[in-house]
C-alpha positions in Angstrom: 1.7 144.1 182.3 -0.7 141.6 184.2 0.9 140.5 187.8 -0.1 137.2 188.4 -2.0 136.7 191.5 -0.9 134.0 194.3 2.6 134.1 194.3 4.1 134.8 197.1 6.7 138.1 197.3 9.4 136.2 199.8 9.6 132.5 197.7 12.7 133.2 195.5 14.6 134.5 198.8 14.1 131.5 200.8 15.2 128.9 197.8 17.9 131.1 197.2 19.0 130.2 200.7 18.1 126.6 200.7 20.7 126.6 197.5 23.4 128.8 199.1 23.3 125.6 202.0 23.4 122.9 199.6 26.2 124.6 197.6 27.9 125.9 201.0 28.4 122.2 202.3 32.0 120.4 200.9 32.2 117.1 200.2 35.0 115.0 201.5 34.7 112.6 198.3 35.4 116.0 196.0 38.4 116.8 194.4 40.4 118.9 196.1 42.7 121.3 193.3 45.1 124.0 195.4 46.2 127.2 193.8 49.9 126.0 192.8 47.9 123.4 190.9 46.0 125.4 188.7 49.1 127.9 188.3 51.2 124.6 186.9 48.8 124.0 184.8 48.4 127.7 183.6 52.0 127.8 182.6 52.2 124.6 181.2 49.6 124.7 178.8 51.1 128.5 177.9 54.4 127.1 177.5 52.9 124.5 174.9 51.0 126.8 173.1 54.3 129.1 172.7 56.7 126.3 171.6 54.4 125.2 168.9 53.5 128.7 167.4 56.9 128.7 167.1 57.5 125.4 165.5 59.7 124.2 168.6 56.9 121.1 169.1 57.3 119.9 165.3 61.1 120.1 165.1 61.1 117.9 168.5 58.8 115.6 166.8 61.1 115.6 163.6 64.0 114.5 165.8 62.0 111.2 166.7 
């Protein structure tokens, strides 16, 4: 295997840090999504995905 000359050893360290800073720093403009957020949302979709295996979703929508 040919190792190409010039590059320097300690170059992917240093942008790794210069990425870990830009990533590290929050924006105040960013959505902001707590945990109880994503659990509602987690249950919810669950929930919907139960009733209609089950037919629960078409029966409602045979009522309307």
């Amino acid at each position: 295997m040919a190792v190409k000359k010039g590059k320097k050893e300690g170059s992917g360290i240093q942008q790794a840090a210069g990425l870990i800073r830009y990533f590290d720093e929050e924006s105040e403009d960013a959505w902001h999504i707590s945990k109880g957020m994503i659990y509602f949302v987690c249950i919810v979709l669950s929930a919907t995905i139960y009733l209609a295996n089950n037919g629960v979703i078409q029966w409602l929508g045979d009522l309307f």
